[in-house]
Backbone bond lengths (Angstrom), bond angles and torsions (degrees), N, CA, C in turn:
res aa  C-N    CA-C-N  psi(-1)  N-CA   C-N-CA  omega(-1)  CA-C   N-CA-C  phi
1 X - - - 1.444 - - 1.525 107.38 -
2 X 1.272 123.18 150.63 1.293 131.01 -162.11 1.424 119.43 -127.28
3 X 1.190 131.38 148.80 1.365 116.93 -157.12 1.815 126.75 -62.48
4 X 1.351 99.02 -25.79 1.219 116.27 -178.07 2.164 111.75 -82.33
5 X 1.401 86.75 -4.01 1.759 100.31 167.05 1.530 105.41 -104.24
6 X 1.511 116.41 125.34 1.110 129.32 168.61 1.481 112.41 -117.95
7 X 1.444 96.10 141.10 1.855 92.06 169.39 1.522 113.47 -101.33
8 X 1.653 98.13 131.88 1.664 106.87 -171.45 1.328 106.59 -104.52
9 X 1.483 109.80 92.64 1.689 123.88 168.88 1.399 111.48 -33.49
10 X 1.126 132.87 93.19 1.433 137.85 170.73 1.529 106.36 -82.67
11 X 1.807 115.30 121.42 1.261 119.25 179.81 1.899 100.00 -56.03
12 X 1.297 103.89 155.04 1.345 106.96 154.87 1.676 127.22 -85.99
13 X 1.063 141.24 176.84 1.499 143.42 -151.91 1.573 103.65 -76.33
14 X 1.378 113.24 -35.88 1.484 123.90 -166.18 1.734 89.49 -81.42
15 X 1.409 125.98 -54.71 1.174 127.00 -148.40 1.795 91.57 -73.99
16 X 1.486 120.27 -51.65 0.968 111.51 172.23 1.864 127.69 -44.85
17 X 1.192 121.74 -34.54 1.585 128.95 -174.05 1.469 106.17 -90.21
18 X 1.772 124.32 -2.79 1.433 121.12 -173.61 1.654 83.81 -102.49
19 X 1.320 131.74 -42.78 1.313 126.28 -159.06 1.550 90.24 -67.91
20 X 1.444 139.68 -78.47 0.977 146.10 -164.58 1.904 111.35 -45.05
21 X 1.448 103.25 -30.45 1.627 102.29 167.88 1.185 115.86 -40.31
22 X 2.164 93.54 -59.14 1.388 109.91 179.78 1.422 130.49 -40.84
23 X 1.272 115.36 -72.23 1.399 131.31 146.76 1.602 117.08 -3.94
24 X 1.199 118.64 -78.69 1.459 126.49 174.40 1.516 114.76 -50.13
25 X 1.929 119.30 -51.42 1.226 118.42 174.01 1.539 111.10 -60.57
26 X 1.415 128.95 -15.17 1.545 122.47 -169.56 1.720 111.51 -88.73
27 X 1.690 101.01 -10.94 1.239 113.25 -142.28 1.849 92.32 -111.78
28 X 1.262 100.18 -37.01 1.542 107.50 168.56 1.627 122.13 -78.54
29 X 1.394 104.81 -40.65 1.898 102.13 149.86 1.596 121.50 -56.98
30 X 0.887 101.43 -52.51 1.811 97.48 168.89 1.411 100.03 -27.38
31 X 1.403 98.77 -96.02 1.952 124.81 176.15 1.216 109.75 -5.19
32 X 1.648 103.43 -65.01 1.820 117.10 -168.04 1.865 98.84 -66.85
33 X 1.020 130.16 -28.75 1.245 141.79 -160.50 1.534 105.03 -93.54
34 X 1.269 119.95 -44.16 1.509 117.36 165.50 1.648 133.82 -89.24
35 X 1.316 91.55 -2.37 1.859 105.88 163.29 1.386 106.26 -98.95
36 X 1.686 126.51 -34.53 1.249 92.21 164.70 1.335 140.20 -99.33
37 X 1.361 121.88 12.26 1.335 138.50 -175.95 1.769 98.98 -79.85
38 X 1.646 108.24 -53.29 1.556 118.42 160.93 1.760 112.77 -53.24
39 X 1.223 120.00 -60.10 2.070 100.10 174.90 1.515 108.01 -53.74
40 X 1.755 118.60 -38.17 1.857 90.46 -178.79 1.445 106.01 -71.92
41 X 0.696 128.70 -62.20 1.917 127.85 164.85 1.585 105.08 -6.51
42 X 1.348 119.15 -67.60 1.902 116.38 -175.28 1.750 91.78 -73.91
43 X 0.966 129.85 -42.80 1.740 110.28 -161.01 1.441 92.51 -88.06
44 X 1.407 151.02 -8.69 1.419 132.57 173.27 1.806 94.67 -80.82
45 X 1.192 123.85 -34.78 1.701 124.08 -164.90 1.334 105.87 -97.24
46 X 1.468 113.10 6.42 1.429 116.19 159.69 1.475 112.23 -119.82
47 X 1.329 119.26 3.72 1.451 121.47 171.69 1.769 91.96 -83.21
48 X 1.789 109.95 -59.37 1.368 101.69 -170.55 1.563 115.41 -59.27
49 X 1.143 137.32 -20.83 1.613 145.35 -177.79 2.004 97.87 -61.48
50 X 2.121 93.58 -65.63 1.413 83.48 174.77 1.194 137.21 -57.36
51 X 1.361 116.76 -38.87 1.436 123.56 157.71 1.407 138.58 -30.05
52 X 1.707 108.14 -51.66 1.468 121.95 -175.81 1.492 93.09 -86.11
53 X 1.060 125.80 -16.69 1.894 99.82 -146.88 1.791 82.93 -120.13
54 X 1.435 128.72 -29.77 1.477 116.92 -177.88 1.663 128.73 -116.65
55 X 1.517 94.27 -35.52 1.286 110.68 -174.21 2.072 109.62 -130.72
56 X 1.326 102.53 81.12 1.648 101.51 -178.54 1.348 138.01 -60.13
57 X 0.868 153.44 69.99 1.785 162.53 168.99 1.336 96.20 -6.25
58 X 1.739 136.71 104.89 1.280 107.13 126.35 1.307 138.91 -132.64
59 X 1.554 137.44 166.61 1.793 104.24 178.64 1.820 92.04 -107.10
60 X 1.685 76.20 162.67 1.317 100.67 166.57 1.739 128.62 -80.61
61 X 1.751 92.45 142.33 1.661 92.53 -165.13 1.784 78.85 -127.05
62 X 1.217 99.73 140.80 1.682 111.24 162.88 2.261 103.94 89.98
63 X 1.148 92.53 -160.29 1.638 100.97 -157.72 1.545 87.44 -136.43
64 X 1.009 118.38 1.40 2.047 107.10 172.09 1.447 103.33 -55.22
65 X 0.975 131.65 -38.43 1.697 109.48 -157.57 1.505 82.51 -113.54
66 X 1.485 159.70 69.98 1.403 160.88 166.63 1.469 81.39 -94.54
67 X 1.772 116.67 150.22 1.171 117.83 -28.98 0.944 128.37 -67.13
68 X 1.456 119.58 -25.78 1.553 138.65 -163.60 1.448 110.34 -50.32
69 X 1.663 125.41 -38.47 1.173 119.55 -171.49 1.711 92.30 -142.70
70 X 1.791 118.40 139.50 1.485 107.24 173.53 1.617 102.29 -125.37
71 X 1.091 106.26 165.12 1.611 116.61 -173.49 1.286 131.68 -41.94
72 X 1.562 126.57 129.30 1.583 93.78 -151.50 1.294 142.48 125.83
73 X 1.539 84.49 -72.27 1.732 119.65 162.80 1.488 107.08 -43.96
74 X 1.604 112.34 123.25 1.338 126.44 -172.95 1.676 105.03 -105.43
75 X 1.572 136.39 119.50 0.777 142.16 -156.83 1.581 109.18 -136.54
76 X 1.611 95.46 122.96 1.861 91.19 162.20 1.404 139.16 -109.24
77 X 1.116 114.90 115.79 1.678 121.22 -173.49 1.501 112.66 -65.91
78 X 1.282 113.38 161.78 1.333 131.21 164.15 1.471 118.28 -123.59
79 X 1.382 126.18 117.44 1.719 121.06 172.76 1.347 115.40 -90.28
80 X 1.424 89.91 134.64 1.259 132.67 -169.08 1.463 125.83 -132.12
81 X 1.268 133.06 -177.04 1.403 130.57 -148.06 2.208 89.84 -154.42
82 X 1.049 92.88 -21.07 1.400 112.63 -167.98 1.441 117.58 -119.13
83 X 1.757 107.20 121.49 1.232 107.10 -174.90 1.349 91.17 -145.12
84 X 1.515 106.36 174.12 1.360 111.58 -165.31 1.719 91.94 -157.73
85 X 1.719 126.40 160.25 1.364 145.94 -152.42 1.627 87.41 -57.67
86 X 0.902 140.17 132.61 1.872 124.26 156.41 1.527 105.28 113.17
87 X 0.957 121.14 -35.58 1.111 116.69 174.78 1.759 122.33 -48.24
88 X 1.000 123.44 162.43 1.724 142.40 -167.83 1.430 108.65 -134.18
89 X 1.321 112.44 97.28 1.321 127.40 -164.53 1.647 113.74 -128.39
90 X 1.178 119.22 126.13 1.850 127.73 -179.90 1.457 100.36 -81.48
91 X 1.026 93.50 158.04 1.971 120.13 -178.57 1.122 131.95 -175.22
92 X 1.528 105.90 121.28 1.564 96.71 175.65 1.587 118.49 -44.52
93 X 1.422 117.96 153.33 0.908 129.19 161.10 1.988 126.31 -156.02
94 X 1.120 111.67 105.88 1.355 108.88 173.53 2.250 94.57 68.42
95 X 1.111 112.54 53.77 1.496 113.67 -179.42 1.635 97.06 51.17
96 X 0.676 116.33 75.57 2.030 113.58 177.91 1.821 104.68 174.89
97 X 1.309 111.29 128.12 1.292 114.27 170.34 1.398 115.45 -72.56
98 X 1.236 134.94 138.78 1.975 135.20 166.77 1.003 97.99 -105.50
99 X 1.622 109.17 166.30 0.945 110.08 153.87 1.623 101.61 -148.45
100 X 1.406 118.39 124.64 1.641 143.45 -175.80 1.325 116.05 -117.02
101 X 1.391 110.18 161.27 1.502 107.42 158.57 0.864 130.90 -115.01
102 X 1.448 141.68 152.41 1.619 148.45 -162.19 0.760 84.22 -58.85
103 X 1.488 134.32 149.55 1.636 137.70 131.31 1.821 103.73 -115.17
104 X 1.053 114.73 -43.49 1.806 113.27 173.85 1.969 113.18 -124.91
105 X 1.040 92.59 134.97 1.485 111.13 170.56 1.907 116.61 -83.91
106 X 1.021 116.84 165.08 1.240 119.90 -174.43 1.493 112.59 -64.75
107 X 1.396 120.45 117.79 1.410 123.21 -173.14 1.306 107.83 121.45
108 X 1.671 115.68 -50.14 1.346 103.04 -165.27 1.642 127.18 -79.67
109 X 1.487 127.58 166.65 1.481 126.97 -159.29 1.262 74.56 -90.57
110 X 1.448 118.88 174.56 1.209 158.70 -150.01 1.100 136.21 176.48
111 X 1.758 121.76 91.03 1.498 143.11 -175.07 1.373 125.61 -101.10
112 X 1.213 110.16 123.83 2.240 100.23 173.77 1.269 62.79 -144.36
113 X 2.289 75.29 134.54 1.350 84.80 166.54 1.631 84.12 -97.56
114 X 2.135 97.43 -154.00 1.233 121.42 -160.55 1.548 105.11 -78.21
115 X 1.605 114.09 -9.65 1.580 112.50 168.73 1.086 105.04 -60.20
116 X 2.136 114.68 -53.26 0.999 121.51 -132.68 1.272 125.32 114.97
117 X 1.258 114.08 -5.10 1.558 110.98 164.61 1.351 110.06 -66.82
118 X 1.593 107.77 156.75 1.188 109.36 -175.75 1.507 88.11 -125.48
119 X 1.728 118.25 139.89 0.811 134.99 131.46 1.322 150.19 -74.31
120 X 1.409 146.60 129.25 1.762 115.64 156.95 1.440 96.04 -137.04
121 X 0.889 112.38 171.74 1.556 140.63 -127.56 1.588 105.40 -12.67
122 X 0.805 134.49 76.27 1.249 148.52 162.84 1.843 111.23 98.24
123 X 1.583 108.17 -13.48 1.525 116.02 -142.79 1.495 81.14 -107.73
124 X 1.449 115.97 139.91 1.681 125.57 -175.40 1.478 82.52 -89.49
125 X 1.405 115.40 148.28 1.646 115.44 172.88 1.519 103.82 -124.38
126 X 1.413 108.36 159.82 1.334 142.82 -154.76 1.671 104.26 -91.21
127 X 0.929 121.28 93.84 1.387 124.23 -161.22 1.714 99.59 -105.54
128 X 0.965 136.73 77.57 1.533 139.24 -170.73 1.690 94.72 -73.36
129 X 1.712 127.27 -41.26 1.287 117.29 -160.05 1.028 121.12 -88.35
130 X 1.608 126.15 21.82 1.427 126.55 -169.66 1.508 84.37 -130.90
131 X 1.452 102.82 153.82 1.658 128.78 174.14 1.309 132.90 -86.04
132 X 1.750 101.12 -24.36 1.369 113.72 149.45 1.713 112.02 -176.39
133 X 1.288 107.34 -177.80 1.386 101.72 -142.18 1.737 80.05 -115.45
134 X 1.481 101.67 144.62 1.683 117.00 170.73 1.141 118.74 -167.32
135 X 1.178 146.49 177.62 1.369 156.82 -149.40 1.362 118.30 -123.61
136 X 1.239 93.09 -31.31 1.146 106.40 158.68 2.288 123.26 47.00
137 X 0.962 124.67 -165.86 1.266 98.49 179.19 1.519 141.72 -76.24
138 X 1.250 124.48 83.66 1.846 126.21 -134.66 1.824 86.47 -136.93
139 X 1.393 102.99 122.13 1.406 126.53 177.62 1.563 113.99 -135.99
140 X 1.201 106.05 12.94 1.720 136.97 174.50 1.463 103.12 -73.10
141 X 0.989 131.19 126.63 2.017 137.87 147.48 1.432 93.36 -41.04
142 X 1.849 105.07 137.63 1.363 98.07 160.03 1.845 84.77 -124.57
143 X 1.853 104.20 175.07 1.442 113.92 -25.54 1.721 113.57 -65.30
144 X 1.131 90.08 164.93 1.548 104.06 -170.61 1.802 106.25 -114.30
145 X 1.322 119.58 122.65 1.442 118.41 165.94 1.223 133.13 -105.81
146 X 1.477 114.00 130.92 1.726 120.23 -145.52 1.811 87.96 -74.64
147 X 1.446 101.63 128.79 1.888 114.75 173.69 1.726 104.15 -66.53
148 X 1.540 110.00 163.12 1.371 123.24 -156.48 2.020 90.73 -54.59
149 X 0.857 103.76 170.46 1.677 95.53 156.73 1.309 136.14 62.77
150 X 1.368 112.87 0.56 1.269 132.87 -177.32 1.483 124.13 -132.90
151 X 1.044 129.34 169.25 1.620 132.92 -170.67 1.379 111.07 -149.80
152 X 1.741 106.90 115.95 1.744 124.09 -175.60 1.723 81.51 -60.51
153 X 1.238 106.77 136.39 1.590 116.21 146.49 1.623 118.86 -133.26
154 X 1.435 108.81 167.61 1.394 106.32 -166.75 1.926 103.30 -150.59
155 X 1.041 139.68 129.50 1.401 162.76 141.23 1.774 89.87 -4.14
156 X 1.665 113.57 133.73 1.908 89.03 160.74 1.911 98.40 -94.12
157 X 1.060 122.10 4.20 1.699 118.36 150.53 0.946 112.23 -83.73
158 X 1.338 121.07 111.14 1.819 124.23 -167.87 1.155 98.78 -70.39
159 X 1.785 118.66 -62.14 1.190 129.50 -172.87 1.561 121.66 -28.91
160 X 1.439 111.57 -72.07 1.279 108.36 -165.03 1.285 92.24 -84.67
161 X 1.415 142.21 -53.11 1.423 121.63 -149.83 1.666 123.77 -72.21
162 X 1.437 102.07 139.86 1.610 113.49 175.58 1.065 98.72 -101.54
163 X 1.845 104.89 132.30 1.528 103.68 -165.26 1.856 83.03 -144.72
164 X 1.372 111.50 -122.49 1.289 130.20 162.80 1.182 144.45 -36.59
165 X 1.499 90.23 -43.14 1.433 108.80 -148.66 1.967 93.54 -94.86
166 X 1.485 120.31 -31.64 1.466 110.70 152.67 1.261 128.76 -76.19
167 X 1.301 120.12 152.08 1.401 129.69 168.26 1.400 130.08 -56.34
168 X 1.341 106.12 -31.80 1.396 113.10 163.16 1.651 133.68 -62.85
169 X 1.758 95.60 -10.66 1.566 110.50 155.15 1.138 144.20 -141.26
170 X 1.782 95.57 -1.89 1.695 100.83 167.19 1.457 130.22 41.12
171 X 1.241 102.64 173.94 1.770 97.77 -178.04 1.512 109.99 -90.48
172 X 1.202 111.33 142.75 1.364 134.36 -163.98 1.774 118.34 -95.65
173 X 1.500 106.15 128.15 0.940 119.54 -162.76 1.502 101.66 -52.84
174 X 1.195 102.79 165.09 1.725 116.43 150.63 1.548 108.76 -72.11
175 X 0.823 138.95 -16.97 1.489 124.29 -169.76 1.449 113.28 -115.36
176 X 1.600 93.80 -2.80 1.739 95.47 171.41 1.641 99.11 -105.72
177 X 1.140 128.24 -3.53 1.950 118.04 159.02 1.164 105.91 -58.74
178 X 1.724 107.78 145.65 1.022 115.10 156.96 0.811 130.80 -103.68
179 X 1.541 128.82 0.28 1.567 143.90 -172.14 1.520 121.35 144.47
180 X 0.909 123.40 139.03 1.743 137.58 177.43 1.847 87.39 -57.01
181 X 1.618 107.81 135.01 1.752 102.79 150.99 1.507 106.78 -89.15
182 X 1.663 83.09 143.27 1.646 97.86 175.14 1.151 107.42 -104.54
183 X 1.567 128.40 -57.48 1.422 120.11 -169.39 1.474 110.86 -138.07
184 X 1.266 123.71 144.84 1.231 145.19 169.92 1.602 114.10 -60.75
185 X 1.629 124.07 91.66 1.381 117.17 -170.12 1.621 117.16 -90.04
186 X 1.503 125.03 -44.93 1.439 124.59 147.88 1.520 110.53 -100.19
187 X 1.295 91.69 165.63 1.195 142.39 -18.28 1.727 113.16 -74.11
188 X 1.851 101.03 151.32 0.976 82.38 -174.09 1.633 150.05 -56.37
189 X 1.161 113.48 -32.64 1.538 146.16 154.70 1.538 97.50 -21.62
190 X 1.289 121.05 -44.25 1.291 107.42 179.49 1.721 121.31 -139.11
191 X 1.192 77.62 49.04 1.995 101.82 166.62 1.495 99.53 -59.42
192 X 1.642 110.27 154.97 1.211 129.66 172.19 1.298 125.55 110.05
193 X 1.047 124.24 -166.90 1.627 120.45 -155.32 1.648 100.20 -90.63
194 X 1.716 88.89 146.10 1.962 81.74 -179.79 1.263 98.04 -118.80
């Protein structure tokens, strides 16, 4: 044989139909591999969309709302337009999210005495979620009446939390909530509605 003669290895029939298997199986993992790397991509940027724009994630930092909520505690809101006395609602405040509970709506008077009872509109209310009752830090006129558009809130730790009842945070707009909490997501042990 001479240099200008080469021998051209021709696959056989089997070898030819296993390579081309190959081929196809490398080519359909690709595929399967780049559609689903692309769906977690749309369902993580549609988890964060739902998240920011309907349902807000946040945890808890500090002991203001003990017992009802403890540090940590991962919570999901719902936005809303509508709140009502009791409710547990987030808000900006000073670059920092809170989170308080309604105690007065716009209009109503608003009394603590020097125990710590809280009044509103004349009616002492039934506070089952706090551990005890105090006055906690309040440099507010009483009684005090919640302005159009806004919502008295209050810590269910009277003691430490600054909520309303100082000047340094007053009652909080409607347009600075970020949503009513609905449910308690960690820990798990104590998932569910608060």
């Amino acid at each position: 044989m001479t240099d200008n003669e080469k021998i051209i290895d021709i696959p056989s029939s089997e070898q030819f139909a296993k390579e081309l298997k190959r081929l196809r199986h490398k080519q359909a993992f690709s595929k399967n591999f780049r559609n689903t790397v692309g769906a977690i991509i749309v369902l993580a940027a549609l988890a964060v969309i739902i998240s920011s724009a309907f349902l807000p994630v946040f945890r808890v930092t500090g002991s203001s709302m003990s017992p009802t909520l403890a540090n940590d505690d991962v919570v999901l809101c719902i936005r809303t337009s509508h709140y009502k006395r009791g409710d547990i609602v987030a808000f900006h405040y000073n670059n920092k999210v809170l989170l308080k509970r309604v105690i007065g709506l716009p209009g109503d008077i608003i009394e603590i005495s020097d125990d710590g009872t809280v009044t509103v509109n004349g009616e002492e209310q039934d506070e089952d979620y706090i551990t005890g009752k105090a006055l906690g830090e309040c440099d507010i006129v009483m009684p005090y009446k919640v302005p159009e558009n806004r919502l008295f809130v209050m810590g269910d730790h009277r003691a430490v939390s600054i909520d309303s009842r100082s000047t340094a945070v007053g009652c909080v707009a409607y347009e600075n909530v970020l949503g009513k909490v609905l449910l308690r997501v960690l820990p798990i042990k104590d998932f569910g509605k608060v």
